[in-house]
LOMAR-459578 format. One record per residue: x, y, z of N, C-alpha, C in turn; residue in one letter. Coordinates in steps of 0.02 Angstrom, whole numbers, plus 50000, padded with zeros to 5 digits. Layout:
<rs>
XYZXYZXYZa
...
</rs>
This chain:
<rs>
500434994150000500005000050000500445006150000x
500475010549953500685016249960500505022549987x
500995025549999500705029650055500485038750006x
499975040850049499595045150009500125052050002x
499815055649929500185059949911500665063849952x
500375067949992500505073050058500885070650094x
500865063150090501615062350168502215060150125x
502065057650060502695056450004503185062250017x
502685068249991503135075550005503415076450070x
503085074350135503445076950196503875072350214x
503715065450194504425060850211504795058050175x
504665061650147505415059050069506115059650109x
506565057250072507375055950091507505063350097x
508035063350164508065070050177508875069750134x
508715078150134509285077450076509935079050119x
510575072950124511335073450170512005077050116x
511985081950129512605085150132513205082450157x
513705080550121514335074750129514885081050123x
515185083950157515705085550172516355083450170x
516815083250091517325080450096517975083450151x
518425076350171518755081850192519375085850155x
519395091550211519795096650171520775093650165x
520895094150090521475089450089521985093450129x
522535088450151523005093850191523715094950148x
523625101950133524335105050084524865107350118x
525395103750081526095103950129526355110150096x
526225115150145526545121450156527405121750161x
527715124650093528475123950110528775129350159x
529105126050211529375133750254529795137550219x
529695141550265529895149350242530525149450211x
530975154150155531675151850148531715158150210x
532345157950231532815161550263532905167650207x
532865173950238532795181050171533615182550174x
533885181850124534445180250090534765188350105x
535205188350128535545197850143536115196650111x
536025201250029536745199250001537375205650034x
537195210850068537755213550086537985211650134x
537855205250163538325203550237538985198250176x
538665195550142539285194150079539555197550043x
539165205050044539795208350009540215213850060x
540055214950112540495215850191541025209950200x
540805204650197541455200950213542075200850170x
541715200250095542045200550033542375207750041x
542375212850048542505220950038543185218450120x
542775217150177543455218250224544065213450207x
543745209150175544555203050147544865204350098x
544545210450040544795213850018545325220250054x
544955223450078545505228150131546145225150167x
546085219050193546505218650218547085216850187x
546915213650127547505210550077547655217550062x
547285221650035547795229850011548045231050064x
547885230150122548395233650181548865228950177x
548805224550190549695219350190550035219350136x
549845224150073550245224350015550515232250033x
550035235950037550435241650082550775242250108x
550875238550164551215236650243551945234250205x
551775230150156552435227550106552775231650091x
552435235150022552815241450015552985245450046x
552975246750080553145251650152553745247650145x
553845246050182554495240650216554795241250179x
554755238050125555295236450061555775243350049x
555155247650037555395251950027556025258950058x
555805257250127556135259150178556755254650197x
556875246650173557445245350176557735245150119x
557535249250059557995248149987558645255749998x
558415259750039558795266050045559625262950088x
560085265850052560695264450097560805269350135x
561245270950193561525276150221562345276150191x
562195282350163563025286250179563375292850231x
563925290150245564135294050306564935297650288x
565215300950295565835303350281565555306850204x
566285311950180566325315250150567145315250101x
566995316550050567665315250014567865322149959x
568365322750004568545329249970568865331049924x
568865324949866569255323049811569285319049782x
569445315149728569515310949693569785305149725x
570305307449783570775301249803570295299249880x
570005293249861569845292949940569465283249945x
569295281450008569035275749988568385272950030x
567855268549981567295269850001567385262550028x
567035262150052566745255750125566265252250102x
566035247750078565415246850072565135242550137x
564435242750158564315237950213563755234150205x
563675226050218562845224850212562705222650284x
562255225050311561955221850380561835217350371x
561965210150355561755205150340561305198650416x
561685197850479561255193250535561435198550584x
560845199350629561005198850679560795194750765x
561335193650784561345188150831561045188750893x
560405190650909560385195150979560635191651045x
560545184451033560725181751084561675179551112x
561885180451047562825182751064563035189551046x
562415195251039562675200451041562965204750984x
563105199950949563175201550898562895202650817x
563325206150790563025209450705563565207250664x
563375203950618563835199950575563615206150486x
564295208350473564115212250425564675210450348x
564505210950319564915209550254565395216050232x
566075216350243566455223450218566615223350167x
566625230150117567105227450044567515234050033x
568255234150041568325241850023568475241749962x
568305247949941568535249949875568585257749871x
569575257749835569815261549825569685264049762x
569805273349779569635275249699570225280349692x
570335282149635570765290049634571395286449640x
571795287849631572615285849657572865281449698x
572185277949741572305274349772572425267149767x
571885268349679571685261349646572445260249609x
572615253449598573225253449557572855252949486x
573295256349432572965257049364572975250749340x
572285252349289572005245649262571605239849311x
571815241049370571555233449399571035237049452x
570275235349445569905236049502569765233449563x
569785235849625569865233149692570455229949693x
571135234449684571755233649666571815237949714x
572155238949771572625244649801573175247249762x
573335251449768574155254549735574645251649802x
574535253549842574815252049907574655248549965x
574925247350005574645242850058574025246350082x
573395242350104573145245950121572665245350200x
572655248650246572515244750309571905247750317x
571325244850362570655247850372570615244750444x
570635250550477570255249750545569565248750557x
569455245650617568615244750611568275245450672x
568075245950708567515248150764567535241350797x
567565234850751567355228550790567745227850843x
567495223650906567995221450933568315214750934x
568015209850884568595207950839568815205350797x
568705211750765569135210350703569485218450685x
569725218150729570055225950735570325230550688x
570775226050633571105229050586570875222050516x
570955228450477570955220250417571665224150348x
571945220750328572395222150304572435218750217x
572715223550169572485221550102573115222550066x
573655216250062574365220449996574195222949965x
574585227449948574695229649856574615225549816x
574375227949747574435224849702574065216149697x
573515215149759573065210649773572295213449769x
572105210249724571385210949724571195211349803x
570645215549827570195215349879569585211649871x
569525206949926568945202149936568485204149986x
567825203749985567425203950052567555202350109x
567635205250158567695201450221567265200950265x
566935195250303566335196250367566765198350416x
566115205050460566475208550496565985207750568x
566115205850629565535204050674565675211450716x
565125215950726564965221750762564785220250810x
564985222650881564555220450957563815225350957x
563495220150994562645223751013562735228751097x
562495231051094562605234251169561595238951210x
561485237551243560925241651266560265237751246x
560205232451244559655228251243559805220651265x
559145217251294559085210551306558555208051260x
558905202951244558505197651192557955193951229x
557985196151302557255192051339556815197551345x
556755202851317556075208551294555805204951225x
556095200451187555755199451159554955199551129x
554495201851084554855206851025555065214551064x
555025216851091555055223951106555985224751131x
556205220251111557035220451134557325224751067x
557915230751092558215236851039558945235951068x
559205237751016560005238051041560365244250982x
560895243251008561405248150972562265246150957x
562295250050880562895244450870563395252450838x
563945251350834564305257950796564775255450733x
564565257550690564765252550626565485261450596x
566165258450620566605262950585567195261750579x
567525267250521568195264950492568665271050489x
569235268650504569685274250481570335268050427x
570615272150389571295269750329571605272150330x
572065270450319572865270550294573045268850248x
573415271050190573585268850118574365269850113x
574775265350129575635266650105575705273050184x
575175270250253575715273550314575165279050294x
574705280950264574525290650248573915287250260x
573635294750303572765293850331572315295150237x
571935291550248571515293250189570745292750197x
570475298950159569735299050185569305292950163x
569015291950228568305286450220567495289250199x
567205286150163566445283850139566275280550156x
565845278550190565325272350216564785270550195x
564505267650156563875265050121563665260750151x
562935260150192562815253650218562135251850211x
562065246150193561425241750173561135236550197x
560315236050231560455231050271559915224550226x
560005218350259559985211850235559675207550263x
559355207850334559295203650390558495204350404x
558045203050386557185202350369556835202050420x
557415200750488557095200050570557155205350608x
557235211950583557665217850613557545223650557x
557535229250598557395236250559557815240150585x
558595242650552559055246050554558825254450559x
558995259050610559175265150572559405270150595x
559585274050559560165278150589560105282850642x
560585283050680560525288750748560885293550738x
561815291250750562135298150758562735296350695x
563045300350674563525300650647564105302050674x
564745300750686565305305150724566025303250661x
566395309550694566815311250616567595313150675x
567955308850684568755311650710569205312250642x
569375315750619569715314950557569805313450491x
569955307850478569915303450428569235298950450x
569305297450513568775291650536568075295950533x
567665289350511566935289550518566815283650562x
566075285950584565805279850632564885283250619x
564585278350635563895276950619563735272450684x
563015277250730562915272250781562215270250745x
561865265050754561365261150716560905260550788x
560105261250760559745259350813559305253250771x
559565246250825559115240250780558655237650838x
558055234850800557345233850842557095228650785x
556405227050809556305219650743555895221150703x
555925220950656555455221450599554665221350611x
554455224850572553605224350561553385219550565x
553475214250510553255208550507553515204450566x
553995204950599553965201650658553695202850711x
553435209550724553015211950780552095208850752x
552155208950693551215206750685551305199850690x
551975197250685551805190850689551775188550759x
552265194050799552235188550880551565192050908x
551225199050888550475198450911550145191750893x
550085191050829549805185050801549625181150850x
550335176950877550525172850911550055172650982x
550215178751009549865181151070549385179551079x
548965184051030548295183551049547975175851000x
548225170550970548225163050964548145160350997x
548655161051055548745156651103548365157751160x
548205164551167547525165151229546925161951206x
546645163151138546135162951101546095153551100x
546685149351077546575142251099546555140351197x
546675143151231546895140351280546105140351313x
545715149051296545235149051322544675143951263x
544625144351225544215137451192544365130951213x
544975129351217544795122951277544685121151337x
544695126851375544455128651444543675129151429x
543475131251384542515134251383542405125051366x
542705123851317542445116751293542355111651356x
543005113251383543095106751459542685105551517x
542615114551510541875117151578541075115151556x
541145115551473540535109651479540295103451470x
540905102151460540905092951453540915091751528x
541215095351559541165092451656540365096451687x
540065098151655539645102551676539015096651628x
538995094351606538465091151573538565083451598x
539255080451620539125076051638539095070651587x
539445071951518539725069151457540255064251444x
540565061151511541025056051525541745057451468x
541885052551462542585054851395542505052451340x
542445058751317542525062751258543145060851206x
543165056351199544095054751169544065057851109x
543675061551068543525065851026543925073551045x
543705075351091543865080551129544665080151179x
544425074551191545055074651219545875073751177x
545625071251116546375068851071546455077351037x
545735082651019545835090051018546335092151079x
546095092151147546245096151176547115091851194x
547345088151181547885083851195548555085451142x
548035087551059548515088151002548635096251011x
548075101651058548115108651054548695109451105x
548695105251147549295105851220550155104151176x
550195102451110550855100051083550645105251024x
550255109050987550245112450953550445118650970x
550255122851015550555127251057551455128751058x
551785121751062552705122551093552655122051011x
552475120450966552595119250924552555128650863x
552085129050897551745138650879552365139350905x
552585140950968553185145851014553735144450981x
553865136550972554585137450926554565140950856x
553935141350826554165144750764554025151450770x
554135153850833554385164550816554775163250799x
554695169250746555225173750714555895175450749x
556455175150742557145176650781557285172750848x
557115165650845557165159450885557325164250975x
556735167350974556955168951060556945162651103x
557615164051141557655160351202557185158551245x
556945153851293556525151951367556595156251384x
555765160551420555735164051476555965169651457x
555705172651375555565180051345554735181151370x
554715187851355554065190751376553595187351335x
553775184551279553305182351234552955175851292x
553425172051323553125166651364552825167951417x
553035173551455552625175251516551865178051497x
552085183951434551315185651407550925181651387x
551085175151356550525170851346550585162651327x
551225160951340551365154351318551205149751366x
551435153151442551455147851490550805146951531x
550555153851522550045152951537549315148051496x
549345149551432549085146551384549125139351390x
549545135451399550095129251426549715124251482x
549695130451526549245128551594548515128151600x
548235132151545547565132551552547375124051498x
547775124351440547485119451424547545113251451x
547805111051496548325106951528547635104351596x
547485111251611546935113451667546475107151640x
546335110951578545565108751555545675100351525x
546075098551510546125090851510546105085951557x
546355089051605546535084551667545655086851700x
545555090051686544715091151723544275086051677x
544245087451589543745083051571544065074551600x
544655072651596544625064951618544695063351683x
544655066151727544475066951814543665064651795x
543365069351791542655071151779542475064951727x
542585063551687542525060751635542495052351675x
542935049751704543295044751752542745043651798x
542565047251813542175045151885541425047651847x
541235048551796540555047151743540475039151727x
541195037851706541075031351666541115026551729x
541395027051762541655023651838540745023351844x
540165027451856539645026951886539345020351833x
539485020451777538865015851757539345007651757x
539055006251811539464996251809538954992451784x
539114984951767538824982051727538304978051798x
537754977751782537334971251842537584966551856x
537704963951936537824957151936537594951851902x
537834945751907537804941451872537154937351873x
536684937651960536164935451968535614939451930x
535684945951922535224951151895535164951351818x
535674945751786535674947951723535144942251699x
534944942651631534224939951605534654933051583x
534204929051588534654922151556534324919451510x
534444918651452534384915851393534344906951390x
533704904051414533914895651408533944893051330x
534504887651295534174887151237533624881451260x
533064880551200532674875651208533004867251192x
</rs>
């Protein structure tokens, strides 16, 4: 029996709304907003600094290509000195210099260069090598001439200065004859330069004020502030491996073990082999030395008594495996 018109309409299928669900879209995160001038700041200061150390170059160079001359020649007949600063020794005091005389004017024998006409003798400032002596009619050869240091210690290291007096007086056949002094220096660990001049006669003398080179002063900063800069990174590293409770670290520890032999290894290679117990070591070697030294012996103390806590279960406690 079907049911009459009027309730067809009121109870017909109600109409269901199906709600798919909403799909889920994988949202890509964000990029990171890209700042190209912190790359071109880094790029621009690593630029600067290379022009400054080409600067810093030329500078130098330039300032040791100039020679000093000292004395005066009041004529044709007279003889010039040449000198090269070639080592100097701070720790025996001494300045090892290369001499070459050469006679000119009447003094030279004709035809032959670095020929004396006559005997010819050259006094020298060293103390010793006091006199150097040249026959007649013998070519003149270079001679190394060692100058004493006076007014500095080699344990200020770098900040150690001294003073040396580089002079000559001649004799040609018994007769005073005027000196020239030309001097040039050679020695890349040291910055020569001139103070006083003094003039008795025939004799010249040149007192020299020597100190260490540029590049050896940026390098033993270098050094300096290296060796604080490692000592305290393995001190920060050690304080939190003992602070976290990280046992040993043999990762860390073969770092902080190879940084404790890297260090003597840094100190021996300054520049101008300073002696034990220069300022360079009190300012930061020995201390540096100790700190890392500190921080090793703390992570494997600490480290030791971490691993020491975890023991294995007795033997009743452990699970037993029957086979079937």
């Amino acid at each position: 029996m079907s049911a009459p018109p009027h309730r067809r309409a009121t109870y017909g299928r109600p109409k269901v709304r199906i709600h798919g669900r909403a799909r889920a879209v994988a949202v890509p995160p964000p990029h990171p907003r890209v700042r190209p001038w912190r790359a071109y700041a880094v790029v621009a200061v690593i630029a600067l600094l290379v022009a400054a150390g080409l600067l810093l170059y030329v500078d130098e160079r330039s300032s040791r290509g100039h020679a000093q001359v000292a004395g005066a020649a009041p004529g044709p007949d007279f003889l010039e000195v040449d000198v090269v600063l070639q080592r100097v020794d701070a720790s025996a005091q001494t300045l090892s210099a290369k001499v070459l005389a050469q006679p000119h004017g009447a003094l030279e024998a004709p035809g032959g260069a670095l020929v004396p006409a006559q005997d010819l003798v050259l006094e020298t400032s060293s103390l010793e090598q006091t006199v150097l002596r040249y026959p007649a009619g013998q070519q003149i050869a270079s001679t190394t001439v060692a100058f004493n240091l006076y007014g500095g210690r080699v344990t200020d290291y770098p900040f150690d200065r001294y003073r040396t007096v580089v002079g000559f007086q001649a004799t040609v056949g018994g007769r005073p004859v005027p000196v020239v002094i030309g001097i040039e220096e050679a020695d890349p660990f040291f910055a020569f330069r001139r103070d006083t001049e003094d003039r008795e006669g025939t004799a010249v003398a040149i007192t020299e004020r020597i100190s260490r080179s540029r590049s050896t002063f940026i390098l033993a900063w270098f050094m300096i502030g290296a060796m604080w800069a490692l000592a305290f990174s393995v001190l920060i590293a050690a304080w939190l491996i003992v602070r976290q409770r990280r046992g040993l670290l043999w990762p860390a520890l073969s770092w902080m073990a190879a940084t404790l032999f890297a260090l003597v290894g840094m100190r021996n290679a300054a520049p101008g082999n300073p002696p034990i117990g220069s300022l360079l070591d009190y300012a930061a070697f020995f201390w540096a030395e100790l700190l890392v030294a500190v921080g090793l012996t703390m992570v494997v103390v600490r480290g030791a008594r971490v691993e020491g806590g975890h023991r294995d279960p007795p033997a009743r406690d452990r699970p037993r495996y029957d086979r079937p």
